[in-house]
C-alpha positions in Angstrom: 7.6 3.1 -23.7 5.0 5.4 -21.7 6.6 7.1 -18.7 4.4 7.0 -15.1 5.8 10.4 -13.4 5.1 9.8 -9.7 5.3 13.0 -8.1 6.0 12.6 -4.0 6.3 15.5 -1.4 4.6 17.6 1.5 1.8 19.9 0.3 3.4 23.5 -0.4 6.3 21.8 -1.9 5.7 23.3 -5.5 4.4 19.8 -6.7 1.1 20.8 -8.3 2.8 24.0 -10.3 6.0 22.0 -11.2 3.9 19.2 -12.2 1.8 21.8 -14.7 5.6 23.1 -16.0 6.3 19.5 -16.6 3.4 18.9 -18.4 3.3 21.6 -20.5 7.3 21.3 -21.2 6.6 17.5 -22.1 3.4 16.7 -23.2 2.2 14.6 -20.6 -0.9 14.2 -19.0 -1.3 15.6 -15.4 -3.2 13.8 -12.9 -4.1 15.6 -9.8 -5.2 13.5 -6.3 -7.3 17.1 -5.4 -8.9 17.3 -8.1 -10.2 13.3 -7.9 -10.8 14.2 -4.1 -12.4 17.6 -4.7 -14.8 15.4 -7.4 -15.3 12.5 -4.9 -16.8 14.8 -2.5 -18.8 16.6 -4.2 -20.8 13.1 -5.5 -23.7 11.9 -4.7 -21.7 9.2 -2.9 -21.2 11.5 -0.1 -17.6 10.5 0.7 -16.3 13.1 2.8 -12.6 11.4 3.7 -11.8 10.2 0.3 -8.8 7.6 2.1 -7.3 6.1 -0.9 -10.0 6.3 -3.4 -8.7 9.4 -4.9 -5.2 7.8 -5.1 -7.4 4.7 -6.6 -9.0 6.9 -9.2 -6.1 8.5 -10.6 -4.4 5.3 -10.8 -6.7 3.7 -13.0 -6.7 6.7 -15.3 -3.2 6.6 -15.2 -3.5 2.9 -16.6 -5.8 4.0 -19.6 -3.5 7.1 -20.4 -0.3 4.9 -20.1 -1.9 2.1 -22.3 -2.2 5.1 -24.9 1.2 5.5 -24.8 1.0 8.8 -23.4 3.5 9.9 -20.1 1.1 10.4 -16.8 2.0 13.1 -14.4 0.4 11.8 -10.9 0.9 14.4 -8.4 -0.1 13.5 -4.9 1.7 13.8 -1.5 2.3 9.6 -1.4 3.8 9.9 2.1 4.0 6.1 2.8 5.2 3.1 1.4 1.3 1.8 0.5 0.8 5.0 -1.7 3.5 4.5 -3.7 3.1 0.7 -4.4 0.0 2.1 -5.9 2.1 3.7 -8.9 4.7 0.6 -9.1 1.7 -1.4 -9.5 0.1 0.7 -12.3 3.2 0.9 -13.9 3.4 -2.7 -14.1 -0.2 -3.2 -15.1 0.3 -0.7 -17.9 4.1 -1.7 -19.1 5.5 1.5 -18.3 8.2 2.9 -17.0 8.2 4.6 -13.3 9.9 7.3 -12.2 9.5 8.2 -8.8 10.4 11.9 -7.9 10.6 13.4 -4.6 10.0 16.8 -4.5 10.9 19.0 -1.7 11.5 22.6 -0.6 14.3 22.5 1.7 14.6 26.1 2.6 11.8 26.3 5.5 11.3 29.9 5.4 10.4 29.8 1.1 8.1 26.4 2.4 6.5 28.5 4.8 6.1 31.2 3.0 3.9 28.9 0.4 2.3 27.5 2.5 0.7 29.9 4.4 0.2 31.9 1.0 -2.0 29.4 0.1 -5.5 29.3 -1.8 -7.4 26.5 -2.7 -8.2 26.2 -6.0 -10.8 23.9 -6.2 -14.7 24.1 -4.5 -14.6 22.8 -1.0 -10.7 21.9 -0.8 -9.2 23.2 2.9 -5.2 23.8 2.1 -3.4 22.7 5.3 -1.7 25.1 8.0 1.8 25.3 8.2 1.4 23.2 11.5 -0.3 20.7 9.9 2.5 20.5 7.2 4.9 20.2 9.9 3.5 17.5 11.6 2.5 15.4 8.3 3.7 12.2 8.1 5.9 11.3 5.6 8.2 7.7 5.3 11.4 8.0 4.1 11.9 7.3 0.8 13.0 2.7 0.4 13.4 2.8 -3.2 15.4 5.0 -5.7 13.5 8.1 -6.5 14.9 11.5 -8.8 14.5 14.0 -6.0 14.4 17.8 -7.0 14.4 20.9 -4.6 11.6 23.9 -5.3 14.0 26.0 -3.4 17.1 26.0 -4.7 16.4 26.8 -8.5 13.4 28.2 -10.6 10.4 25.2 -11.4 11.7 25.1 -15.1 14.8 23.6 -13.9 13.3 21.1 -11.6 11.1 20.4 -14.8 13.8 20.0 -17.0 15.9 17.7 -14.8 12.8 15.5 -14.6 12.1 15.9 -18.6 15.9 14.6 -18.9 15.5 11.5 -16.6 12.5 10.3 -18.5 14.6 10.8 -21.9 14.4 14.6 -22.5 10.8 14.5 -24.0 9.4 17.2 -25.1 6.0 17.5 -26.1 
């Protein structure tokens, strides 16, 4: 059975760059909310606050991939309860398995650190201020969910404890 990855925390957290070590470690695919929001943009549609259709987007190509049997990687901040119904539901729709991991970087100054380091890598993206990060709202977590800390080991750790709640595939 096809694993849906949900991958949950502030931006600067490490998501985006653990997500690529998971992907690469398992084979999955990797499903960014930037780059669906950079894209959405950037159409003809005009949409400058994308709201949830980026979240929308990957969650239907998360449905095809999972369909193909193939583990998704979604990697998004999903701060509130609504987001993450979104994966539970295309879990469901697809008959996969979700794993909900909260990923975090509990050591401020390291958080910091990245986030003011930041660069966007993608046309037209703004990377928030460490204020901004700060003041981001984010819902506790109501349902069970794997969380790992960027700050405490090295992302290939994080990656593997992941890879070893979702069976210890490799790709």
């Amino acid at each position: 059975m096809a694993t849906l990855i949900a991958m949950s925390g502030l931006p600067g957290v490490g998501k985006t760059v653990l997500s690529r070590v998971l992907a690469r470690r398992t084979g999955a695919v990797h499903l960014r909310v930037d780059t669906a929001e950079a894209a959405l943009r950037h159409s003809t549609l005009r949409i400058t606050q994308a709201e949830d259709a980026g979240y929308r987007v990957l969650a239907g190509l998360a449905i095809d991939n999972l369909r193909l049997g193939l583990d998704v990687i979604t990697d998004t901040v999903n701060p509130i309860a609504l987001t993450r119904q979104i994966w539970a539901e295309a879990a469901a729709t697809a008959g996969a398995h979700l794993l909900n991991v909260e990923v975090s970087c509990r050591d401020a100054t390291r958080h910091r650190f990245r986030v003011e380091g930041r660069q966007s890598d993608l046309p037209g993206q703004t990377v928030p201020t460490w204020a901004a990060v700060q003041n981001r709202y984010f819902q506790p977590w109501w349902g069970a969910a794997l969380s790992v800390d960027t700050g405490e080991g090295t992302l290939e750790a994080c990656a593997q404890r992941i890879a070893a709640a979702i069976g210890g595939k490799t790709g």
